[in-house]
C-alpha positions in Angstrom: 34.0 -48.3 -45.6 31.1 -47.1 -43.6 32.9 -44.2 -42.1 34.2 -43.3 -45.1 30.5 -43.1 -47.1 29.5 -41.2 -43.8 32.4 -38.6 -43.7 31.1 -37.4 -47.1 27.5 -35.9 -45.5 29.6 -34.0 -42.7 30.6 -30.6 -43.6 34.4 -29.7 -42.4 34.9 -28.4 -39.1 35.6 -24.6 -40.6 32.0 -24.2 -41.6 30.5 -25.8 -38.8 32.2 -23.2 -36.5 31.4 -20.6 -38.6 27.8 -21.6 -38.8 28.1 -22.2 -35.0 29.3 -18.5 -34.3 26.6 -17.3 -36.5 24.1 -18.7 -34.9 25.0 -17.4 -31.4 25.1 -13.3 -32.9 21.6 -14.5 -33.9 20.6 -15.5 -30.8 22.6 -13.0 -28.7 20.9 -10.1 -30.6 17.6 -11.6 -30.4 18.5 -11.8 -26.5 19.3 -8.2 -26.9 16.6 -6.7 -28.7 14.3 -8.5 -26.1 15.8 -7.0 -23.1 15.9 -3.9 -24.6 12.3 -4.0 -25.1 11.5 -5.1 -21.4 14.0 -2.3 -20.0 11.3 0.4 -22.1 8.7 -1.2 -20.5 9.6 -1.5 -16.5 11.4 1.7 -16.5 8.2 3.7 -17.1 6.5 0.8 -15.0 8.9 1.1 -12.2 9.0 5.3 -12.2 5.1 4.9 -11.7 5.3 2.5 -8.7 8.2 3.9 -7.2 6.9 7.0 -5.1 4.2 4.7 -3.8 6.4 2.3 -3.2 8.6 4.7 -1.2 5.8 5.6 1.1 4.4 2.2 1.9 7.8 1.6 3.0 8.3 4.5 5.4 5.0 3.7 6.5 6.0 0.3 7.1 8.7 1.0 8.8 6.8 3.3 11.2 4.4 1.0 12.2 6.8 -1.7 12.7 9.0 0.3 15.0 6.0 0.8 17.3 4.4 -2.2 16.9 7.0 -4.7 16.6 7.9 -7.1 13.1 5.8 -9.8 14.2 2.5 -10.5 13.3 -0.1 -8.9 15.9 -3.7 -10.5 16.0 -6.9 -8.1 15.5 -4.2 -5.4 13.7 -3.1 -5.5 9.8 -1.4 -3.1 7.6 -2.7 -3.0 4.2 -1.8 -0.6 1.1 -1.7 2.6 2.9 -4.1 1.3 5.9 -4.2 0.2 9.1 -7.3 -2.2 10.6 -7.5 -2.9 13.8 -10.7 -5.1 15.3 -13.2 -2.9 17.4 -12.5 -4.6 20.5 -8.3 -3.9 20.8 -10.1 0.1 20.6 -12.9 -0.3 22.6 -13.3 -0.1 26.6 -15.8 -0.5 29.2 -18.9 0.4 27.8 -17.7 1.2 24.0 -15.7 3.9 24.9 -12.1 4.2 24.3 -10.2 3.2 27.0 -8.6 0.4 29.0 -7.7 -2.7 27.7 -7.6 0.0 24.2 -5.5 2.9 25.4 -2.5 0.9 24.9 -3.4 0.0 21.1 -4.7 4.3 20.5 -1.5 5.3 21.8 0.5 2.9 19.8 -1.5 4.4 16.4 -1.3 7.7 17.4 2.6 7.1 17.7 2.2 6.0 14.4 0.9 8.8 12.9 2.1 11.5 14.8 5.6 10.1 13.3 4.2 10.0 9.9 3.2 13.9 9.8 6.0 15.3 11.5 8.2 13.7 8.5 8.2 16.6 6.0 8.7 14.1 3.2 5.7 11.9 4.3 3.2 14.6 5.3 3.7 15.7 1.5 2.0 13.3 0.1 -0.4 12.8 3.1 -3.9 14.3 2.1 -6.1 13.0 4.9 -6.4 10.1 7.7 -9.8 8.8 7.5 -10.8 7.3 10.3 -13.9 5.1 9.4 -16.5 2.5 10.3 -17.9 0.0 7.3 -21.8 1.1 7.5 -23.8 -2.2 6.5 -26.3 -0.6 4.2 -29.9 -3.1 3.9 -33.2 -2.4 1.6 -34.7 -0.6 4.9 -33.9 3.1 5.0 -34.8 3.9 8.6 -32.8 1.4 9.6 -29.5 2.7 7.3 -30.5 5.9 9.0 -29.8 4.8 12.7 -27.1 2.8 11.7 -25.3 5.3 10.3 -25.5 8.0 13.3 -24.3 5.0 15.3 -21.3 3.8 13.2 -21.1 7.5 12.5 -20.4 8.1 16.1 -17.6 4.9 16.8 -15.8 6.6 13.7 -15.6 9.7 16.0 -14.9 8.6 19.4 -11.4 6.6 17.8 -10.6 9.6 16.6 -11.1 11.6 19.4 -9.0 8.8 21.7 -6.4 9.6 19.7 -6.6 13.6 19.9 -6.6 12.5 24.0 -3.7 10.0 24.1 -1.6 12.0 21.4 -2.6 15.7 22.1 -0.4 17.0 19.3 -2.1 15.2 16.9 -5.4 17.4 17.1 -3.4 21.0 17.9 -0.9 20.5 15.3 -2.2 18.2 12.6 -5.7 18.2 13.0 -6.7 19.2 9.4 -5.4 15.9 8.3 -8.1 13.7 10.3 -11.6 13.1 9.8 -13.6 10.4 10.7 -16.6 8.6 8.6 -18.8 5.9 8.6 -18.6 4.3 4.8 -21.6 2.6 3.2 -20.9 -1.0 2.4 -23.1 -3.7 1.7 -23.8 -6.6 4.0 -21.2 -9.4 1.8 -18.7 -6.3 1.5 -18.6 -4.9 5.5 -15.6 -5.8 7.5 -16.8 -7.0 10.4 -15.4 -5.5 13.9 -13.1 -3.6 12.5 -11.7 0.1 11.7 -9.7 1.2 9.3 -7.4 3.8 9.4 -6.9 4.8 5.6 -3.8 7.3 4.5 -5.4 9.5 1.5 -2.3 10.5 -0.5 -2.2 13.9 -1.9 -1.6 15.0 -5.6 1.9 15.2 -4.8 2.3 11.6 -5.5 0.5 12.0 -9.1 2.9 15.2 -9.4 6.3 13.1 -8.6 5.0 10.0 -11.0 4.1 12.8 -13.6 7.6 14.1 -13.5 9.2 10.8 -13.5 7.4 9.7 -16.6 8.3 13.1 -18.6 11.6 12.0 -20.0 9.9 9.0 -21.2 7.3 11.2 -23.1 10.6 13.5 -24.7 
């Protein structure tokens, strides 16, 4: 008798599939419309990042190669830069040489490689070479600091003109080196960066890649 009185608030298996079916269009089109929406929104997304993303891997790849895939200690390779502690640069007496030859002629590998790439040295529009100057409230002292950092910036650079000679004779209008003002919290201590500048060629490419999206 119970089953019975229940049987009579249970619809027939025909509607109950139907309803079932109808539910999962519901939910496969709401699946739909939602990944449609997220495709519009990384392809533009992914046509930005993609050139970037292109050279940090070629420049990856590069340093790697010359450097090895592990981990090296006093050297790190950021977005587009490479720092490397003063002391795997530095010789005898703060000049470049010595125990740092090895570690100049290693980077200038590296970016000898890099501008002899066609591909790369497009959208390469200058290697800084630079010193983090510790800026204080005294301007005398900012002053001699910066001829000093000023001057470390310079001799790296001119290690690597020495241990790569066709840096300087064929590329040398992509180097320059700098000492950058940065205040005491914000100064990397020990350490020089060697920073890839891209060129507008980048912008260019994400410009073109983002036109159809604009149509």
């Amino acid at each position: 008798m119970m089953i019975g009185k229940i049987r009579k608030f249970l619809l027939p298996p025909g509607p109950v599939l139907s309803l079932t079916l109808l539910g999962l269009l519901l939910l496969s089109a709401v699946l739909y419309y939602r990944a449609v929406k997220i495709q519009r929104f990384l392809e533009p997304v992914l046509a930005i990042t993609q050139p970037r993303i292109a050279f940090s891997e070629s420049l990856g790849s590069i340093f790697r190669k010359e450097f090895g895939a592990e981990r090296i200690r006093g050297i790190r390779l950021g977005v587009n830069s490479i720092f490397v502690e003063e002391p795997l640069l530095f010789g005898i007496g703060d000049i470049p040489g010595g125990d740092g030859a090895s570690t100049i002629e290693r980077l200038g590998k590296v970016f000898l490689s890099i501008l002899e790439d066609p591909k790369m040295r497009a959208n390469v529009d200058l290697i800084l070479v630079s010193t983090s100057l510790p800026l204080s409230g005294d301007p005398a002292a900012n002053k001699r600091n910066r001829s000093l950092f000023q001057e470390r910036a310079a001799m790296v650079l001119n290690a690597l003109y020495r241990t790569e000679p066709g840096i300087e004779t064929k590329y040398g209008a992509f180097f320059a080196s700098a000492a950058v003002p940065a205040s005491p919290a914000e100064r990397k201590a020990n350490r020089i960066e060697f920073r890839i500048i891209p060129t507008e060629q980048i912008h260019i490419e994400v410009l073109r890649r983002l036109q159809k999206y604009a149509e």
